[in-house]
C-alpha positions in Angstrom: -16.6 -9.7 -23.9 -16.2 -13.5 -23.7 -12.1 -13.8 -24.0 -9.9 -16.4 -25.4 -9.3 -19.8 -23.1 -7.5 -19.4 -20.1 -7.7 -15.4 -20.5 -8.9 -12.9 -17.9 -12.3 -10.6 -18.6 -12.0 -7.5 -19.3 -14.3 -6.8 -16.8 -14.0 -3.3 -15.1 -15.2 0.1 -15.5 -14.5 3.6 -14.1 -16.2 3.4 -10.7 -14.6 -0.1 -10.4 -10.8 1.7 -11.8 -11.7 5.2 -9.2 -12.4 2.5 -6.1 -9.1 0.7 -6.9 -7.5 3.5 -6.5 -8.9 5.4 -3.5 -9.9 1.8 -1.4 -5.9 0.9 -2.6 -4.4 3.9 -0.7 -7.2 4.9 2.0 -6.4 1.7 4.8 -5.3 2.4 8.2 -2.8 5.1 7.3 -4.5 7.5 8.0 -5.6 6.8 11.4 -1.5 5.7 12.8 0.5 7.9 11.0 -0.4 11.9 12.0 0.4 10.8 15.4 3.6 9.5 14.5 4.0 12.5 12.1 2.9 14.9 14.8 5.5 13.2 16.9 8.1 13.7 14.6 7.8 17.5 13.0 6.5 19.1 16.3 4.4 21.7 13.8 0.6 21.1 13.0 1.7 23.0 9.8 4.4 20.8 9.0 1.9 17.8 9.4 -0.6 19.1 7.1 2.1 20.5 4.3 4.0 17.1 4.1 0.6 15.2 3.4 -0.2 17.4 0.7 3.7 17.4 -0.5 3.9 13.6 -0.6 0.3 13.1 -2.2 1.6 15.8 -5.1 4.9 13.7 -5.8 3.2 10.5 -5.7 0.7 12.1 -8.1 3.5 13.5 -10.1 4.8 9.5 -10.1 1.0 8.3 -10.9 0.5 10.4 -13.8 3.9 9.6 -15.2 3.6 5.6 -14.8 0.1 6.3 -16.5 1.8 6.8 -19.8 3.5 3.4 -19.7 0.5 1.9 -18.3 -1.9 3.2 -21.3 0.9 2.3 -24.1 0.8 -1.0 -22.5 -2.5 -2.4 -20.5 -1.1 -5.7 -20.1 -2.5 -7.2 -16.5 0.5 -7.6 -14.2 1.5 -3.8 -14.5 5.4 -3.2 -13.6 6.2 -6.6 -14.3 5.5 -5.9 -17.9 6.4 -2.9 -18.0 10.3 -3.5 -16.7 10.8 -6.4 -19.4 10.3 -3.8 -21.7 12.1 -0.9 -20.0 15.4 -2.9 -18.2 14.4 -6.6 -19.3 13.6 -10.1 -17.2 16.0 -10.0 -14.5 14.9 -6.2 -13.1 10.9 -7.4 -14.0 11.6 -10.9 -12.1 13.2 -9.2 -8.9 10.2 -6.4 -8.6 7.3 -9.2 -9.4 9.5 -12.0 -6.6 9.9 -8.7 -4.1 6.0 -8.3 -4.2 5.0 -11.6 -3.8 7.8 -12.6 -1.1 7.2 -9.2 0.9 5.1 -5.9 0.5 2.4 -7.2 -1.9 1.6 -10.3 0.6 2.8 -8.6 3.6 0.8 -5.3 2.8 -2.3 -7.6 2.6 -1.9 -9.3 6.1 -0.6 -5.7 7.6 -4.2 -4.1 6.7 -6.3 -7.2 7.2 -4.6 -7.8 10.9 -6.2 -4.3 11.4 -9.6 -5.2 10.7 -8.8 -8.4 13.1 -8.0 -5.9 16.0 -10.4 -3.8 16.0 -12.9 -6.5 15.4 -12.0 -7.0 19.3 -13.8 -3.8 20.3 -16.8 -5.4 19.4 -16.4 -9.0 20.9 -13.9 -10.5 23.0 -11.7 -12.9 20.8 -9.6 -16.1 22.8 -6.2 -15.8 22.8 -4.1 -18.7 24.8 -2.1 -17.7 28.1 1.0 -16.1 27.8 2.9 -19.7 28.6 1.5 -21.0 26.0 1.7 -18.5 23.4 5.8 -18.2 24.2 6.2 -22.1 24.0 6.4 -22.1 20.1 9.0 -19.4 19.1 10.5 -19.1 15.1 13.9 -18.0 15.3 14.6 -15.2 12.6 18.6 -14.9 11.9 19.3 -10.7 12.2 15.4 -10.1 13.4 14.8 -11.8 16.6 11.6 -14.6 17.2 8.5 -14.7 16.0 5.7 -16.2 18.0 2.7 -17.8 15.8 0.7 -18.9 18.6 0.7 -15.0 19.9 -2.9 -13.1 19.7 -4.4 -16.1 18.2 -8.1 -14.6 17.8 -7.0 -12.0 15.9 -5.2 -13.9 13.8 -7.7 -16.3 12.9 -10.2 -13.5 12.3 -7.6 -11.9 10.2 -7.1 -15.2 8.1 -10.7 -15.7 8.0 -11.1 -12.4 6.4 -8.2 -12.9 3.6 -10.1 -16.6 2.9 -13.3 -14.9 1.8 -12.1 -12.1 0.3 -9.9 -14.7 -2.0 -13.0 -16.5 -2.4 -14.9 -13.8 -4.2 -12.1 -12.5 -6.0 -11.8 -16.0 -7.2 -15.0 -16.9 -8.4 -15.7 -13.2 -10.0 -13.8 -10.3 -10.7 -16.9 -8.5 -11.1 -18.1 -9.7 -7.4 -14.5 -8.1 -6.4 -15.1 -5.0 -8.2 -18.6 -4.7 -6.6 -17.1 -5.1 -2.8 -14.8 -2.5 -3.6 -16.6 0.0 -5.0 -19.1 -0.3 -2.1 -17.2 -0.4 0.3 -14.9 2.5 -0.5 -18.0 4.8 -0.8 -18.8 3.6 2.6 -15.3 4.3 3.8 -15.2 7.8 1.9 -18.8 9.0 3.5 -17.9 7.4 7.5 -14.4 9.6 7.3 -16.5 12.5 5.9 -18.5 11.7 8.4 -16.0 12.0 11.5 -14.6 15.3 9.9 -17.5 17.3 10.1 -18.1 15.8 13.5 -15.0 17.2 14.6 -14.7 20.3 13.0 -18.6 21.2 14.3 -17.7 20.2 18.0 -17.0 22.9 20.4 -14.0 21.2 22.1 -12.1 22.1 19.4 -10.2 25.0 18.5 -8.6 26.5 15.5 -5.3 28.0 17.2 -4.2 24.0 17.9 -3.7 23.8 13.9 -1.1 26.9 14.5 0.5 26.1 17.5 3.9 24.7 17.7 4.9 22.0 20.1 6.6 23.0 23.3 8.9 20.5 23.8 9.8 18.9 20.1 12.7 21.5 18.9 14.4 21.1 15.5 18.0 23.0 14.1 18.8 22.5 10.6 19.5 19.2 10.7 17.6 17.5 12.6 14.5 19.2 10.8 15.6 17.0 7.7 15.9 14.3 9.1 12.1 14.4 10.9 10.7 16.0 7.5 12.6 12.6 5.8 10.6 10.0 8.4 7.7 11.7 7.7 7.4 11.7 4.4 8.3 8.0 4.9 5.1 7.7 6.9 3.4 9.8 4.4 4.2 8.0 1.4 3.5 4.7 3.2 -0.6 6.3 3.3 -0.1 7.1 -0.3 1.0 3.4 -1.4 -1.5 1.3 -3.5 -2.0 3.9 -6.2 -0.9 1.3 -8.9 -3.1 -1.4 -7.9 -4.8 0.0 -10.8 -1.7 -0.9 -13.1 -1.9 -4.2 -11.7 -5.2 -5.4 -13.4 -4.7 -3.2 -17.2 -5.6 -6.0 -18.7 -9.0 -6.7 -17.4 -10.2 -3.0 -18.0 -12.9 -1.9 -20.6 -11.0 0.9 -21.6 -7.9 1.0 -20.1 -6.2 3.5 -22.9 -8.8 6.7 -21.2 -9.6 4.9 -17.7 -6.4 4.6 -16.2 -4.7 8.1 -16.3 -8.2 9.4 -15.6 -8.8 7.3 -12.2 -5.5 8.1 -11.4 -6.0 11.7 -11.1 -9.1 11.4 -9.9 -8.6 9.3 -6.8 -5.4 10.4 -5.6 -7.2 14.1 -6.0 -9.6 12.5 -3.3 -6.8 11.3 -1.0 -5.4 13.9 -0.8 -8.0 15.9 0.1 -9.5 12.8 2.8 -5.9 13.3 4.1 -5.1 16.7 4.8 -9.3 17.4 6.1 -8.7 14.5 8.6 -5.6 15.5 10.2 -7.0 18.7 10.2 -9.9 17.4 12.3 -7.4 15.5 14.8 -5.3 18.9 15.2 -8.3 21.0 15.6 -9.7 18.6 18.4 -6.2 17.6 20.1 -2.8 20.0 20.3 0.1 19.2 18.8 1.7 17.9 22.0 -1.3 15.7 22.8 -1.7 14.1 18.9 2.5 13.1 19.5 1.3 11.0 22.6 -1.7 9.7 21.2 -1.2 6.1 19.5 -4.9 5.8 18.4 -5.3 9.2 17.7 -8.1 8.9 15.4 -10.1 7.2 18.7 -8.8 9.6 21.2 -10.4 12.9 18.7 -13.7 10.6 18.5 -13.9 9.9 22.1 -13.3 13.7 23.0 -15.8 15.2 21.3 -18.4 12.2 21.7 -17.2 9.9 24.5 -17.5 6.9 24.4 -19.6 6.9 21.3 -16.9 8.4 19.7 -14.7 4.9 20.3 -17.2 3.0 18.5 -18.0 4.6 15.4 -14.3 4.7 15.1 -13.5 1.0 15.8 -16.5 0.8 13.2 -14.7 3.3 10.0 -11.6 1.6 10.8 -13.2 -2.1 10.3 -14.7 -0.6 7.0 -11.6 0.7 5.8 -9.3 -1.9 5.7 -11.9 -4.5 4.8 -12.2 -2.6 1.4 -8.6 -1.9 1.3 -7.6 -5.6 1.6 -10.3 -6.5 -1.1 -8.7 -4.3 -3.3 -5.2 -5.3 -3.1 -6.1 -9.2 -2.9 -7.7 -8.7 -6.5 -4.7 -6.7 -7.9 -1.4 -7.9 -6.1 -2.5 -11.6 -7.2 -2.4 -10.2 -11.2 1.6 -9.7 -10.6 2.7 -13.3 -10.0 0.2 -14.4 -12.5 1.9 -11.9 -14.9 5.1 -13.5 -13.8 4.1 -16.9 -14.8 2.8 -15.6 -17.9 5.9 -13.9 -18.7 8.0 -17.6 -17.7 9.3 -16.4 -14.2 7.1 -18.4 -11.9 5.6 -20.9 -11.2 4.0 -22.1 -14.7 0.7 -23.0 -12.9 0.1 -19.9 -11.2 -0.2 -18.3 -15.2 -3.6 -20.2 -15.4 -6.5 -18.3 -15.5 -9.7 -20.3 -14.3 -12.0 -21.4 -17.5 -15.2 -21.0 -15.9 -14.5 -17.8 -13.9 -11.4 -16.0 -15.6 -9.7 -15.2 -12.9 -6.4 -15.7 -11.8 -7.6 -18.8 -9.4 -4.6 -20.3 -8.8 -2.4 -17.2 -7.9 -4.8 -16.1 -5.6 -4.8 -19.4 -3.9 -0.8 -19.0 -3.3 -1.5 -15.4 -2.4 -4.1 -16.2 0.2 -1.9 -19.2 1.7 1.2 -16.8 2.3 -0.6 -14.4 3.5 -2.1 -16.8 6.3 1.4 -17.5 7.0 2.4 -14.3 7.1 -0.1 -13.2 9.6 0.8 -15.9 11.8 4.3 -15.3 11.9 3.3 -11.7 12.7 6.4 -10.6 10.6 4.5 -8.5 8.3 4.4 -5.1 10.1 8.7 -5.8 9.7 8.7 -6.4 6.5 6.2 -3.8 5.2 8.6 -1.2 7.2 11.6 -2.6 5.6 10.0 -2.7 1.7 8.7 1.0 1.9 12.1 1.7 0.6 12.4 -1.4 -2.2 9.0 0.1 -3.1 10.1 3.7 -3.9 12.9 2.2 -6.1 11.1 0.4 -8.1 8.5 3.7 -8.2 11.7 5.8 -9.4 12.9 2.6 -12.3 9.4 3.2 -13.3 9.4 6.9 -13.3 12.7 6.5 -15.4 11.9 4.2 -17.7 9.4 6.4 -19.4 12.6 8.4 -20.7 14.0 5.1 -21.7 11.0 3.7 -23.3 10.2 7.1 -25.4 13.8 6.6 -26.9 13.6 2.5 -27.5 9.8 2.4 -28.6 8.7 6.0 -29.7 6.9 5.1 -32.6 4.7 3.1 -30.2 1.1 5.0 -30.1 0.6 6.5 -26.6 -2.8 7.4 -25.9 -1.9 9.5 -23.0 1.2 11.2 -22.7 2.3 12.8 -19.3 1.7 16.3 -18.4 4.8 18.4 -18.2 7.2 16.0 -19.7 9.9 15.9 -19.0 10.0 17.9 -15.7 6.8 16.1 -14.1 8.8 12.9 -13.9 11.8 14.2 -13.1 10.3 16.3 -10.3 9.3 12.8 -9.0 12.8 11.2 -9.6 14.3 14.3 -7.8 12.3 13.9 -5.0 12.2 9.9 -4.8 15.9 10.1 -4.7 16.1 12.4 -1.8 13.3 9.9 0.1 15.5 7.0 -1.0 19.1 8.7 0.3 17.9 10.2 3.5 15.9 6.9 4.7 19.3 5.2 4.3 20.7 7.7 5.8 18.6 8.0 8.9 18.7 4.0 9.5 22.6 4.2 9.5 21.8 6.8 12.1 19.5 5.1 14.1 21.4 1.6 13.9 25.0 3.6 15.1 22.7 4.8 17.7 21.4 1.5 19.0 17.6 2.4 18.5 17.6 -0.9 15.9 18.8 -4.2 15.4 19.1 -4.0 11.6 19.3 -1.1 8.6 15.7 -1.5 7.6 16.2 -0.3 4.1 19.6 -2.2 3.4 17.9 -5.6 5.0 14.9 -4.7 2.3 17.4 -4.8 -0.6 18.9 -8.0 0.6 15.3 -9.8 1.0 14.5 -8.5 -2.9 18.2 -9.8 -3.6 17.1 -13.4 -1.8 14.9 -14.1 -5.3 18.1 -13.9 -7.4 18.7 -17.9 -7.1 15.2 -18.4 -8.6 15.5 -15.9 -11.5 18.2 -18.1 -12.8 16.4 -21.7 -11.7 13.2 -20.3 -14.1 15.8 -18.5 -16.7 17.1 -22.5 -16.6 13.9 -23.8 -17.7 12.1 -21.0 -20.2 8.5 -21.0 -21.0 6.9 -19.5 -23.7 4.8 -16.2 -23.0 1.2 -16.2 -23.0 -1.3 -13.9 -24.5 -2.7 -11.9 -21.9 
């Protein structure tokens, strides 16, 4: 298994590909957004049917990237995959769009969760509120940003980021391990909770039938809270192609990938719909809308304040394994970027001893850090939700492309269903990707935001343009991966 110099090590097997994939997408999703859901449909029903909806389309998108993913299991994933499908300048904007924003900001987003909650447990320092709004960051269209603000948390947060990095740096195998560990923890505590709800007697099953009494939908408006939902929804679902992200350092990528792929968003899925099941069955409708920690407030009424501590404790574990995860696989994109000659050419050097992408974890980690303290992350993940999905649908697309410019490429696995699997998921991306700009026109005419989230995303993908053409200037021959 010893590679080539400078190579990475093809290092991972299937529990290591099915914990990618399930510690990828399980984070804090799933204990902020069926409030926010609830909130927003009015209908237990709704709730449960749009989580199982979004987790079949994404599958639908999983399973059709897996084809491209098997033909080629080349470590970087998408930015590969979009040389070959649209060429450099589409590849360069997706891999500069995930290292600018969602990839790095992702990372601080679910880190900084682990950070808060960390607080239940022990009181972290934070400076008084004069100091903390003496140093203030002027963002043009966005507003300030205050690093100084919650500085406990923040530290704790960049603290956790440093030694995840570190591991990740010295061994994708020590990675692996923390992942796979730590998602069966995460899987068996949220299992765990479940029945504990479910088995209480405070609960009841009419609250997962009961309508709300004061959130009323027409037509319309029903659309437009089914499209923010599935927003939300999909936002749980994200991570699913960390697995993409790291092809190249799998034992057998050709039979793993599809494989954990199915197999772990199967799993969410079901986590998904069984938890907010458990939230509706202990707390109506009404009450879930109202409830910003809504994962706590179940706990604590079924087991007091008990309850609030095995929570604060699942939702330290989760993001802890989540943030492993997507430090070992988001770092594999901008080395893939160097490798290809669109970056940095430093960041394409994999470490001799170690063979691991040292150096573009490095740069990952330092953004991050920077990220966190400029607390702009949870802004920019909102905004890049939307770049996401269309780059998910180019992806989805380019399989059609790719089986007319390279069809006499073998293809181990070849999607279920073609061609209506991926186009169910380009249907259905393209209504998520219409209506969000839609409802953030609404919202801005409205005065309920400052900016168009999904336009502003486009524009901070857009900002990387100058660069493509600064590396295009100064070309660099591609490395074997």
């Amino acid at each position: 298994m010893k590679p080539l110099k400078g190579n990475l090590l093809p290092a991972l097997g299937k529990w290591s590909c099915v914990s990618l994939v399930v510690g990828g997408i399980i984070g804090s999703g799933i204990f902020m957004k069926p409030s926010a859901m609830a909130a927003q449909l009015g209908s237990p029903e709704l709730v449960v049917l749009v989580w199982i909806f979004a987790g079949l389309i994404t599958l639908a998108g999983a399973l059709s990237s897996a084809e491209v993913a098997t033909m080629l299991p080349q470590t970087g994933g998408p930015v590969v995959y979009f040389k070959y499908m649209y060429g450099d300048f589409v590849a360069f904007l997706y891999g500069w769009a995930g290292f600018a924003v969602f990839n790095t900001a992702g990372v601080a987003s679910i880190a900084y969760v682990f950070g808060s909650y960390f607080q239940y447990f022990i009181e972290l320092p934070r400076f008084s509120p004069e100091i903390e709004s003496s140093l203030s960051i002027p963002l043009p269209w966005i507003g300030k940003i205050f690093p100084l603000q919650n500085i406990g948390v923040k530290s704790v947060t960049i603290f956790i980021v440093v030694v995840l990095t570190w591991f990740n740096y010295r061994s994708t195998r020590a990675g692996a391990n923390i992942q796979v560990v730590f998602t069966a923890l995460k899987v068996i505590a949220i299992l765990f909770v479940v029945v504990g709800l479910f088995s209480s007697d405070k609960g009841s099953w009419s609250n997962l039938t009961r309508d709300s009494n004061v959130i009323h939908h027409n037509f319309i408006t029903l659309i437009g809270a089914i499209a923010a939902a599935m927003s939300g929804a999909f936002w749980g679902y994200d991570g699913w192609n960390n697995i993409t992200f790291v092809a190249g350092e799998l034992k057998d990528p050709q039979r793993l990938i599809a494989r954990s792929l199915l197999v772990g968003l199967i799993i969410c899925i079901g986590i998904y719909v069984l938890t907010t099941m458990a939230f509706l069955y202990v707390l109506p409708v009404d009450v879930a809308a109202n409830s910003p920690l809504i994962a706590s407030d179940a706990a604590t009424t079924v087991m007091g304040s008990v309850g609030g501590g095995i929570i604060a404790a699942l939702v330290m574990i989760s993001p802890f394994g989540t943030t492993n995860g997507n430090i070992m696989a988001t770092a594999r994109v901008t080395y893939a970027m160097a490798r290809e000659g669109y970056f940095f050419k430093w960041c394409g050097d994999a470490h001799e001893q170690y063979h691991t992408p040292g150096k573009a974890l490095v740069l990952h980690a330092a953004y991050t850090s920077l990220l966190v303290l400029s607390g702009s992350f949870d802004m920019l993940t909102d905004m890049l939700i939307f770049v996401s999905y269309v780059f998910y649908a180019l992806g989805v697309f380019g399989i059609f492309i790719l089986r007319r410019k390279m069809k006499d490429v073998p293809r181990p696995y070849r999607v279920w269903g073609y061609p209506y699997v991926p186009f169910v998921f380009l249907i259905f991306a393209t209504f998520f990707l219409f209506s969000t700009v839609i409802n953030d026109i609404i919202l801005f005419a409205n005065g309920e935001t400052t900016i168009i989230n999904s336009l502003f995303g486009v524009m901070l993908t857009l900002t990387g343009v100058p660069l493509y053409f600064y590396f295009k200037r100064r070309p660099q021959k591609s490395t074997d991966r």
